[in-house]
N, C-alpha and C positions, 0 to 999 in steps of 0.2 A: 275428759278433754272436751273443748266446745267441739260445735259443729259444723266450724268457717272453712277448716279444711277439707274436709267432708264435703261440702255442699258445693266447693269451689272445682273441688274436682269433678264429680257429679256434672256440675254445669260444662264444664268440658269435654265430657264425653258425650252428651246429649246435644249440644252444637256440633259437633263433629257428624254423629250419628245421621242427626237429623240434613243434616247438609250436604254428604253423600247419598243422602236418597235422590237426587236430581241427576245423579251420574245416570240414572236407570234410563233416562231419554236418550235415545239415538233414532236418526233414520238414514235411509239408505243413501250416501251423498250422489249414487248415480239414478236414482228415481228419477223421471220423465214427467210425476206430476205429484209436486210437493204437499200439494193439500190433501189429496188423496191419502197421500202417506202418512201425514197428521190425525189424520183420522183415521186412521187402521191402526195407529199405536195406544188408541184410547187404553186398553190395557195397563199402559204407563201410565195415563193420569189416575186410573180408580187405582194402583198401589201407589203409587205417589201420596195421594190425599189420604189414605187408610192409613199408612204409615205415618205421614206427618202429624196428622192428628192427631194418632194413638200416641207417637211421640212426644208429641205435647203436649197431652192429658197429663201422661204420667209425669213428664216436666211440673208443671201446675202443680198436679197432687204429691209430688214430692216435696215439693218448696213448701207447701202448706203444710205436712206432715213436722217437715224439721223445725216450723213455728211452734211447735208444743213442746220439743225436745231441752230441755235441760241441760241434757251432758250428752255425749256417746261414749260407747265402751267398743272393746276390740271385736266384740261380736259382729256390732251392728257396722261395723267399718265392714266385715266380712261378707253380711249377706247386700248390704250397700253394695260390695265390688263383683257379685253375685250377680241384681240386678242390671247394674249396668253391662257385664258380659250381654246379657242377652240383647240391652238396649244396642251396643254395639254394633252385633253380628243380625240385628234387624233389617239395614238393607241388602243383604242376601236372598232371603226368602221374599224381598217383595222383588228383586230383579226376575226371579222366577216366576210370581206371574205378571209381573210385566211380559216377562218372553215367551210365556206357555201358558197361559188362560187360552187363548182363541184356538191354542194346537188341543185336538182331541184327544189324544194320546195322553198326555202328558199334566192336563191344566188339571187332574183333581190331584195327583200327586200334589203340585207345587200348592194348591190350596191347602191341602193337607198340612204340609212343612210351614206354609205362615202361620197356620191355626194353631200346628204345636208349639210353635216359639211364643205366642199371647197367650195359649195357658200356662207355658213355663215362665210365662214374665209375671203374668198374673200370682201365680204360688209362689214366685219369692217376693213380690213385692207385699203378698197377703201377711208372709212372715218376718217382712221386715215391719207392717205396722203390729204385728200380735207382739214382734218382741219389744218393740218399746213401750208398746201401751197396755201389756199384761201385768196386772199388779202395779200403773203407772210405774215401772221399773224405772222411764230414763223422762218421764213427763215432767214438764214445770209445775210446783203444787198450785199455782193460783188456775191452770186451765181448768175450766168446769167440767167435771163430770161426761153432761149433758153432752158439749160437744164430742169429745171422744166418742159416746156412743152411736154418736152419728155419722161417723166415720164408719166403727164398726159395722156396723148396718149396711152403709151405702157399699162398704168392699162385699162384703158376707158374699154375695152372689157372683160376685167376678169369675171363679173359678168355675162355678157351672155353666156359666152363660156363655164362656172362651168356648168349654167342652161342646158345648153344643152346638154353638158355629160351627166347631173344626167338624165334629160330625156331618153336618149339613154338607159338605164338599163330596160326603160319599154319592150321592144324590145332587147336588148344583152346586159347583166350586164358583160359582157369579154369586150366585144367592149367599154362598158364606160370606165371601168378601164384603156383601150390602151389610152381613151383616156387623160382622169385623168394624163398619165405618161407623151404624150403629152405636152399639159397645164404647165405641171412642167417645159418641156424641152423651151419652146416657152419662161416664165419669167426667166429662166436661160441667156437670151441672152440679151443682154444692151440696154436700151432705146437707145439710140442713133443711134442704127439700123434703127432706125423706123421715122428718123427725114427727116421732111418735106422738100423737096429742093426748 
């Protein structure tokens, strides 16, 4: 089967996702001084933009992935509905630290919980490119080699690099999120940076 309905739905869950992350903004409607309070909620804006971004990476590099694709099979529909679970249930974990970063208690937990849902997004989106482009299983024959591998490559590290953000929260749950935004900006930039000479 093509990949129009796939990518159609895809794109709607990622509008969606990405567009509930603004619900995360609120402030007190009976605060005395509004700008103060805009600026006490900075919390919201560093998950806001961590989120959007990473959402929009993966938007990006999905769309450009399903450029190689050929066909899909019932698999790659599966771990596609895989992925996008977690794209979903992504502003959750950033409403928490929106509302618990600055609380002591509580702000490396929530750092924690967004670190593990980006190495869980990260692993299945790693498995969504291994399964199409293992053996070129589901690839168009005229894409070159060359790119694929470049793809390879640029993902290879995502999963370590998640783990070690999330790590970093045991020790500065600020510092993982910097680096969370990181990570986002590093898959912003095209594999072919990364190509071997």
């Amino acid at each position: 089967m093509t990949s129009a309905r796939l990518e159609a739905f895809s794109d709607g869950v990622f509008a969606i996702a990405i567009t509930l992350l603004v619900l995360e903004f609120s402030v007190d409607a009976a605060t005395q001084d509004l700008g103060k309070e805009l600026v006490h909620i900075w919390p919201s804006y560093l998950a806001y933009v961590t989120s959007f971004l990473t959402i929009g990476v993966i938007w990006v590099n999905h769309h450009s992935l399903f450029n190689y694709v050929a066909h899909v099979d019932r698999a790659l529909l599966f771990v596609n509905t895989l992925l996008l679970l977690v794209v979903a249930f992504t502003p959750f974990p950033t409403r928490l630290i929106a509302e618990f970063l600055r609380e002591g208690d509580n702000e490396q937990t929530a750092a924690l919980t967004y670190g593990i849902v980006f190495v869980i997004m990260a692993v299945i989106f790693q498995v969504l490119w291994r399964w199409m482009a293992t053996g070129r299983r589901l690839i168009r024959p005229e894409v070159p080699q060359e790119e694929l591998d470049d793809i390879t490559r640029t993902f290879a590290p995502g999963i370590p690099i998640y783990l070690g953000a999330t790590l970093v929260a045991l020790v500065s749950p600020l510092a993982s999120i910097i680096l969370y935004l990181a990570i986002a900006l590093f898959y912003a930039l095209p594999p072919s940076l990364y190509r071997r000479k």
